[in-house]
C-alpha positions as CSV (number, residue, x, y, z in Angstrom):
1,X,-4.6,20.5,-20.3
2,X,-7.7,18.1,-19.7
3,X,-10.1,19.2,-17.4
4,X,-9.1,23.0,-17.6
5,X,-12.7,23.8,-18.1
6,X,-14.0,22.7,-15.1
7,X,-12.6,26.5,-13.5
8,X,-16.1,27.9,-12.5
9,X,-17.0,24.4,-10.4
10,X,-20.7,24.6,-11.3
11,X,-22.1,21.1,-9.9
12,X,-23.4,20.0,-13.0
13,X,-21.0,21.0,-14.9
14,X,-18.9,18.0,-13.0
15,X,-21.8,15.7,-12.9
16,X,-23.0,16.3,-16.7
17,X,-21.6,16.0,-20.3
18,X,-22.7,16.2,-23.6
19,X,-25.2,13.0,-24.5
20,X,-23.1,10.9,-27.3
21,X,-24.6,11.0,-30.8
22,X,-26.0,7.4,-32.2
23,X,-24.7,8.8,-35.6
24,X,-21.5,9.1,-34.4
25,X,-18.2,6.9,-34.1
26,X,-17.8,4.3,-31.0
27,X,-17.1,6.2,-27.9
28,X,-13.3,5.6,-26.9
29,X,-13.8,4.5,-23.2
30,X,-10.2,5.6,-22.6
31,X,-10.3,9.0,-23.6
32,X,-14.4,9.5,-21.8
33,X,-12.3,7.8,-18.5
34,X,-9.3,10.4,-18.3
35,X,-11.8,13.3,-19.5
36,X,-14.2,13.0,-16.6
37,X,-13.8,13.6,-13.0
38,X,-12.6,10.6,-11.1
39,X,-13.4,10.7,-8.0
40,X,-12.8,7.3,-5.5
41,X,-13.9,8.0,-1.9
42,X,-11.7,5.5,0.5
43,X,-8.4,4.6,-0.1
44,X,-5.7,3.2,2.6
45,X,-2.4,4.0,0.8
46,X,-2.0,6.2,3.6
47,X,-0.8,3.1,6.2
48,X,1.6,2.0,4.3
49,X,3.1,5.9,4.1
50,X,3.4,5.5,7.9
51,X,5.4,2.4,7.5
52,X,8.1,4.9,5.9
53,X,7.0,3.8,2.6
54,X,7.9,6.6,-0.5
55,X,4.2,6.5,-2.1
56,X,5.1,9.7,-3.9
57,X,6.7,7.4,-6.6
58,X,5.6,4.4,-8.5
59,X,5.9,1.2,-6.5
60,X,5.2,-2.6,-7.2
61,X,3.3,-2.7,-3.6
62,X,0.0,-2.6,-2.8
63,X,-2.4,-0.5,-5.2
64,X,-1.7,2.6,-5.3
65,X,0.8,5.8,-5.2
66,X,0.9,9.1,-6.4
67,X,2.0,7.9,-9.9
68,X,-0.3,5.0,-10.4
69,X,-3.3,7.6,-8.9
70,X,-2.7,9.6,-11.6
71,X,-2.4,6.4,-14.6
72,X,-5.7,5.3,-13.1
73,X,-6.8,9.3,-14.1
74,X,-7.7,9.7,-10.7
75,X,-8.6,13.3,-10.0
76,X,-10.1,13.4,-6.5
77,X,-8.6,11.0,-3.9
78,X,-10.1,10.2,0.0
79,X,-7.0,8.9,1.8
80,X,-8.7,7.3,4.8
81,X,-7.3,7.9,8.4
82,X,-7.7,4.2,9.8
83,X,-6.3,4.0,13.5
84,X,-5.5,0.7,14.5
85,X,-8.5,0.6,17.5
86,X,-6.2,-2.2,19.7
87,X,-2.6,-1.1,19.1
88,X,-4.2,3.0,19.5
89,X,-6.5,2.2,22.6
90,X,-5.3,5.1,24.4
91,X,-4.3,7.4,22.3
92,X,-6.4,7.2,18.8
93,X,-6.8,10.8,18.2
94,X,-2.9,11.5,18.4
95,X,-2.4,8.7,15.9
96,X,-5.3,10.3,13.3
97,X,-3.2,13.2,13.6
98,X,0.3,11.6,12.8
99,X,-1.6,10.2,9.8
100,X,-3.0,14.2,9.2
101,X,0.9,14.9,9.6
102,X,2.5,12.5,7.0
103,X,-0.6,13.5,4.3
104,X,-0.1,16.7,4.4
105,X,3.9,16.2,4.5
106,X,3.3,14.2,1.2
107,X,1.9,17.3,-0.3
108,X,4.3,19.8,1.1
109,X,6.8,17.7,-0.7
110,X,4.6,17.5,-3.6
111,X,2.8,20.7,-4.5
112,X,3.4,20.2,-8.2
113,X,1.2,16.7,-7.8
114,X,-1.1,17.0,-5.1
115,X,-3.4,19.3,-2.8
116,X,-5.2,18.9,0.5
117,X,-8.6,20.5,-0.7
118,X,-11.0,21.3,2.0
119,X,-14.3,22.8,-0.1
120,X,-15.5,22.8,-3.9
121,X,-13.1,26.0,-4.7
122,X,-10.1,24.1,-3.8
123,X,-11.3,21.1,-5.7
124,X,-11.9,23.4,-8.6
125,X,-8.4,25.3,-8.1
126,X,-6.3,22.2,-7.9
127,X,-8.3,20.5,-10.8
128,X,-7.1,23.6,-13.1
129,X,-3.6,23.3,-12.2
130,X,-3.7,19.5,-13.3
131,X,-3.5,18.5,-8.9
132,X,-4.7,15.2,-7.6
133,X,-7.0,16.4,-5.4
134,X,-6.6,14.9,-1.7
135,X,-9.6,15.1,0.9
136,X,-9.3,13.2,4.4
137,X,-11.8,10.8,5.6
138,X,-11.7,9.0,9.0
139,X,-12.2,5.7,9.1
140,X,-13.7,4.8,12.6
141,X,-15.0,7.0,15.4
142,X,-12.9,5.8,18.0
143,X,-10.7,8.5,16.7
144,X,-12.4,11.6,18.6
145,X,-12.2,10.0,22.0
146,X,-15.4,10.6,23.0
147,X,-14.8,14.4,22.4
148,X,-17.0,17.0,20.1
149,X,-14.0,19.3,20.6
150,X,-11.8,16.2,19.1
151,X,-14.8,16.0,16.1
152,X,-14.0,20.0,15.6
153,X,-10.2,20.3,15.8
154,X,-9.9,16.8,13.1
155,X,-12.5,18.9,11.1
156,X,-10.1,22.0,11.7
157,X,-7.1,20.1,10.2
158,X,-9.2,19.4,7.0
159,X,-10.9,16.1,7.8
160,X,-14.3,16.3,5.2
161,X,-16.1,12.7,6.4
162,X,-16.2,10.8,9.0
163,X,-17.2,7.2,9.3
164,X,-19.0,6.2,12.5
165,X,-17.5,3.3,13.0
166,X,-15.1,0.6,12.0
167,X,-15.6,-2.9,12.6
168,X,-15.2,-1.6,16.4
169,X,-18.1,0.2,18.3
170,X,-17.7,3.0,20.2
171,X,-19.2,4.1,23.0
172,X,-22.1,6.1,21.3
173,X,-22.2,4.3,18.0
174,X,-22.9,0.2,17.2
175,X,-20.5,-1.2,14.1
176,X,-21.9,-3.6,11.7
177,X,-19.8,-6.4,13.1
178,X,-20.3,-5.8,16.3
179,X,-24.5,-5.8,15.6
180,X,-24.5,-9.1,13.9
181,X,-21.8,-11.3,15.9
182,X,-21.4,-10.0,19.2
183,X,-24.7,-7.8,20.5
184,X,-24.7,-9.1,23.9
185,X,-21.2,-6.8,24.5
186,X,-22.6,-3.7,23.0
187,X,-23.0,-0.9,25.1
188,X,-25.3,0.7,23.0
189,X,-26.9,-0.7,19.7
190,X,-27.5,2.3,17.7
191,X,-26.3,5.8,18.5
192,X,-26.5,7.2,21.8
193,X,-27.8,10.7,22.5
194,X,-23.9,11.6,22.3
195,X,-24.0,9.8,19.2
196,X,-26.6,11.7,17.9
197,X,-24.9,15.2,18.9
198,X,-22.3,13.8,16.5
199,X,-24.3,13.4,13.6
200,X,-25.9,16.9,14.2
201,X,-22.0,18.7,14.7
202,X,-21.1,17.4,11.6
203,X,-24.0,18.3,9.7
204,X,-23.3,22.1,11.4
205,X,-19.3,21.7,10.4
206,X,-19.9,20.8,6.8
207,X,-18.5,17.4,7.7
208,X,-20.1,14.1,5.5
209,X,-21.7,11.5,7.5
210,X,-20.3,7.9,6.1
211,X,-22.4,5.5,7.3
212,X,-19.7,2.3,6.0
213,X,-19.7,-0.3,8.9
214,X,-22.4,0.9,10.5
215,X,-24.8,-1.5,12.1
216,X,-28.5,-1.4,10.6
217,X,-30.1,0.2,14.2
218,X,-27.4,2.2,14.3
219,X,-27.5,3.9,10.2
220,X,-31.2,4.0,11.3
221,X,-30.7,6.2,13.8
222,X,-28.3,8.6,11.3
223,X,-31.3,8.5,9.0
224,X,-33.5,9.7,11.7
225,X,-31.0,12.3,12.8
226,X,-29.1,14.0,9.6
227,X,-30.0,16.8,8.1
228,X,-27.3,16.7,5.6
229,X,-27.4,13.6,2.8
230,X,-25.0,10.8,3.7
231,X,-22.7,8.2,2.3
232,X,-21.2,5.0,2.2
233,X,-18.1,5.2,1.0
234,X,-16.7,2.0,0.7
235,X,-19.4,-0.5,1.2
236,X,-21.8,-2.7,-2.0
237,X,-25.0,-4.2,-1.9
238,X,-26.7,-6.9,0.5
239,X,-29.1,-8.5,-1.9
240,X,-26.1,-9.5,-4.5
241,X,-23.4,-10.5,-1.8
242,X,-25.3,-11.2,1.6
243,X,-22.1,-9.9,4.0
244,X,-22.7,-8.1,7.1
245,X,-20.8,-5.1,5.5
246,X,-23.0,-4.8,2.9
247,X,-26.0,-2.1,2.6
248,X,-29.8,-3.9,2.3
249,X,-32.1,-2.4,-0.2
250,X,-33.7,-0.2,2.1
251,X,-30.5,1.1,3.2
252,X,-29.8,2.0,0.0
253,X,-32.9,3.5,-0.6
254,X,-32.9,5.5,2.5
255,X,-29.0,6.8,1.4
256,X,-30.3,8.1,-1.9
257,X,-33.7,10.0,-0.5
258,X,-30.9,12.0,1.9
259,X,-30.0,12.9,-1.2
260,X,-26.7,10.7,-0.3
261,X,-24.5,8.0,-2.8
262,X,-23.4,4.3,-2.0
263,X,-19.6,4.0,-3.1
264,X,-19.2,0.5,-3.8
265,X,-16.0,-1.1,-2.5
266,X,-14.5,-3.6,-4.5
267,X,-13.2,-6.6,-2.1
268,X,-13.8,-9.7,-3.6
269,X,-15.8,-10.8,-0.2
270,X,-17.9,-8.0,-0.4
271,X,-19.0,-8.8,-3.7
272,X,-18.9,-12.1,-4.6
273,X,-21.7,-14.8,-3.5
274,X,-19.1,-16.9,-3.9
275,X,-16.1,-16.3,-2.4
276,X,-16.4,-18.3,1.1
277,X,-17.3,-20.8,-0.8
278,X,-14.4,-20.4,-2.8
279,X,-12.0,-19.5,0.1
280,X,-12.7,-23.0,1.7
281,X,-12.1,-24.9,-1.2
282,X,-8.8,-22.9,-2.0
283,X,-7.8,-23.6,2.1
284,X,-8.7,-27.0,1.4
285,X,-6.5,-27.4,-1.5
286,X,-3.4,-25.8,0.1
287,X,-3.9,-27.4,3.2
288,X,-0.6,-28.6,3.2
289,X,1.3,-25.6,2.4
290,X,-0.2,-23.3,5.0
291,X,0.3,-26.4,7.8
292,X,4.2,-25.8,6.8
293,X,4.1,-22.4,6.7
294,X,2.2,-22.9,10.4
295,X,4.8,-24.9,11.8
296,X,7.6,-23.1,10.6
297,X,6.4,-19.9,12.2
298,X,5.1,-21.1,15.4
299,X,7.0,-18.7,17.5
300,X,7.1,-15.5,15.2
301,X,3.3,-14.7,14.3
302,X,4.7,-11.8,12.5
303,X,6.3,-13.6,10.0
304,X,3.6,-16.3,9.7
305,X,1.3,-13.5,8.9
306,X,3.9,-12.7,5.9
307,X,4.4,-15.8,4.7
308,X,0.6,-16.7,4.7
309,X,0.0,-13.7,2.6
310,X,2.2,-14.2,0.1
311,X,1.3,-17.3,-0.5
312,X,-2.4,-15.6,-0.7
313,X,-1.2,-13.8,-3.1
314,X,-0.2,-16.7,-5.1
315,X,-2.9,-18.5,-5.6
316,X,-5.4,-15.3,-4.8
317,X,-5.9,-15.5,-9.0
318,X,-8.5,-18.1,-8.1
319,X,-10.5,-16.4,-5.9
320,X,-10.6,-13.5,-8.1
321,X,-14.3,-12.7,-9.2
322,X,-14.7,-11.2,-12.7
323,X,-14.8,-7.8,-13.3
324,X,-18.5,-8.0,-14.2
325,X,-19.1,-8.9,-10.3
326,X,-18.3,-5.7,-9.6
327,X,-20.1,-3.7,-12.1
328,X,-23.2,-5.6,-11.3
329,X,-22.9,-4.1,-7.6
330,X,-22.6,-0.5,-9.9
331,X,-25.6,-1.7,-12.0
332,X,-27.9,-3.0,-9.0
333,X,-27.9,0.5,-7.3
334,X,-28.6,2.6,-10.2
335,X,-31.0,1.1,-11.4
336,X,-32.6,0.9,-7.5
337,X,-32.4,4.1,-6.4
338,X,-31.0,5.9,-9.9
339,X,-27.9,7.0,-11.1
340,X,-27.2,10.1,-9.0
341,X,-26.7,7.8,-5.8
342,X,-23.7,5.6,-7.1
343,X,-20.2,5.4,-7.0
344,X,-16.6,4.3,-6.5
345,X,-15.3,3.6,-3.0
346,X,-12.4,1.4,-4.1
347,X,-10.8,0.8,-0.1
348,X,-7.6,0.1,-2.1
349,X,-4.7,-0.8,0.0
350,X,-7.5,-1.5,2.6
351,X,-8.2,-4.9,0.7
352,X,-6.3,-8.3,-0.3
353,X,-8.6,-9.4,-3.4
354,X,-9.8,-7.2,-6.1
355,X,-11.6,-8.5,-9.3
356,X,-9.7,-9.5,-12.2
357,X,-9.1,-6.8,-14.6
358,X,-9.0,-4.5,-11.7
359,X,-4.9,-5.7,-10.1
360,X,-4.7,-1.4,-8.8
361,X,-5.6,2.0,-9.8
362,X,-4.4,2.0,-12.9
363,X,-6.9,-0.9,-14.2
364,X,-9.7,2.1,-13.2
365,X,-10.7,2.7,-16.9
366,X,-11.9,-1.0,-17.4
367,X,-15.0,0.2,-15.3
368,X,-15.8,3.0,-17.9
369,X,-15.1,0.4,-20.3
370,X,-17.6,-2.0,-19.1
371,X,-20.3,0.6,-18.3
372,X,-20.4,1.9,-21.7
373,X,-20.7,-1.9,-22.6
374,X,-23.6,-2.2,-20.6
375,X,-25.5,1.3,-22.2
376,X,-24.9,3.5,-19.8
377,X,-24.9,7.3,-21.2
378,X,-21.4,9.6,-21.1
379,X,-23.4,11.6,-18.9
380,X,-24.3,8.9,-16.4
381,X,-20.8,7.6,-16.5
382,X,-19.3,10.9,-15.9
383,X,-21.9,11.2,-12.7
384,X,-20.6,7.7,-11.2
385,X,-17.1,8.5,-12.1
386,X,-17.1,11.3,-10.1
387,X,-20.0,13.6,-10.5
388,X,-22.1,12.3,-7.4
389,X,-19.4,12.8,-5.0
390,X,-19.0,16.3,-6.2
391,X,-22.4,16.8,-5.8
392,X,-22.7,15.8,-1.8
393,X,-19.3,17.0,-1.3
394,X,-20.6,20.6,-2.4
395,X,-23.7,20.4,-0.6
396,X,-22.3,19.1,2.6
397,X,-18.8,21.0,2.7
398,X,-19.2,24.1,0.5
């Protein structure tokens, strides 16, 4: 019966709880973890669904499924729409919509475990009835074609962000990759007036602005434009782990005054200083086992591709950063720009390296753990948990 309280869906009532007593017992991180809101806002589960994968049961792949989700104490779940821009050239919108399709066949199948919620009412209905909530984010903005009428039938079918870009431009929008290794090929660096018609449509729809692989000129220009605060939902910060993905501290700054929240994805290379660094070494060291692998698969690239992941996988263990890495990314922003503009963007099942102590979903309650360890209040934690998603999601989708 946790969470039943939550019925009248007053914002602070999510992003708030009671301020723990120094006369008290030690606070049971486990029991503050599954009695808060979870929310993590990018998750890629949803590819390996459209391999014919059952994600509706617990599985020893990847990080996540509806079981696990709900171990982690998961509440409120963004299954990100990623369309493949190369093998989906010419058709990326149909594809987003397959990927609509097999979500909201999942639920149909599942109405006892999960719920496409669309607005703070459904959030608040589905949390009563003990429902992993399930909101759709695209990942990429290839996925409209070019088409505001494309923006307002994936709204239509329940999508509640949209990221700009992915590593890809598009036509109206520059990608963070794109910005800092290839800016003679853009063919615009920023938005485009088209661009910026997107950003104001969305803000009209009650549609959330993710700025996540944006390049800097071109989050600059959402800044400029948005009316409506913004988010990064999967992305960590610049001055700690100096990757193109990554959000400077004026970036951050800029998210937080829209009233917006930086979700900070845990990928070991987004993170961690370290890690090419690391990554050489490790290539260096098994320089002989991925020449076989090489030479073995010389004519199948498919199965190369295989083989060199699992033997990733293998030694991954030491490129693994500690858990600490992460929560420092966690710590760094609150303590920028505040608490109310942090929290979780996981991109599980997007990623290949995660932190130690962090192997899936269910590992989630080792960050409550290590935030109470580093002072943080049962309110604040409740508000990164899951509070400050509510919050924007209210504001921007109703």
């Amino acid at each position: 019966m946790r969470k039943i309280l939550i019925a009248s869906f007053l914002i602070f009532s999510f992003a708030c709880g009671q301020r723990e007593n120094p006369k008290v017992e030690p606070i049971d991180y486990l029991k503050l973890h599954y009695d808060a809101i979870v929310a993590d806002t990018h998750n890629d589960v949803l590819l390996r669904a459209m391999e014919g994968e059952d994600i509706t049961v617990e599985t020893k792949n990847g990080h996540s499924d509806l079981v696990r989700l709900k171990k982690g104490g998961v509440d409120v779940q963004v299954f990100a729409v990623w369309v493949d821009p190369v093998a989906y050239e010419k058709n990326s919108f149909k594809r987003a919509n397959q990927m609509i399709d097999t979500l909201y066949s999942i639920a149909k199948r599942n109405q006892d475990k999960i719920a496409i919620v669309r607005n703070s009412d459904e959030i608040g209905n589905a949390l009563r009835e003990g429902k992993i909530c399930a909101i759709i984010g695209v990942e990429g903005g290839h996925a409209i074609e070019n088409s505001i009428e494309k923006l307002e039938e994936l709204y239509r079918r329940g999508v509640r962000y949209l990221g700009l870009t992915w590593n890809n431009s598009v036509d109206w929008a520059s990608s963070a990759f794109d910005e800092t290794t290839n800016p003679e090929k853009l063919k615009v660096k920023g938005l485009s007036e088209f661009g910026k018609k997107v950003v104001q449509k969305m803000n009209e729809l009650g549609m959330i602005v993710d700025v996540s692989h944006l390049g800097e000129q071109a989050f600059w220009d959402v800044i400029k434009t948005t009316k409506k605060p913004v988010i990064a939902s999967h992305s960590s910060v610049y001055k700690l782990c100096p990757h193109y993905r990554n959000l400077k501290d004026e970036q951050i700054k800029a998210i937080a005054q829209t009233g917006g929240v930086v979700f900070v994805n845990f990928y070991a290379e987004y993170i961690d200083s370290s890690f090419g660094t690391k990554r050489k070494q490790i290539e260096e060291k098994y320089k002989a086992q991925f020449d076989s692998i090489r030479i073995l698969y010389e004519h199948d690239q498919r199965a190369y591709r295989e083989a060199r992941r699992q033997l990733m996988r293998k030694i991954s263990n030491e490129l693994r950063p500690p858990l600490e890495v992460l929560i420092d990314h966690i710590d760094y922003i609150a303590k920028l720009v505040g608490v109310d503009h942090v929290g979780i963007g996981s991109d599980f099942d997007g990623i290949s390296i995660t932190p130690l102590e962090m192997d899936d979903v269910t590992f989630l309650p080792n960050i409550t753990r290590e935030l109470l360890k580093r002072g943080y209040s049962v309110e604040d934690i409740k508000k990164i948990l899951g509070g400050n998603f509510l919050r924007v999601f209210k504001e921007v989708c109703g």
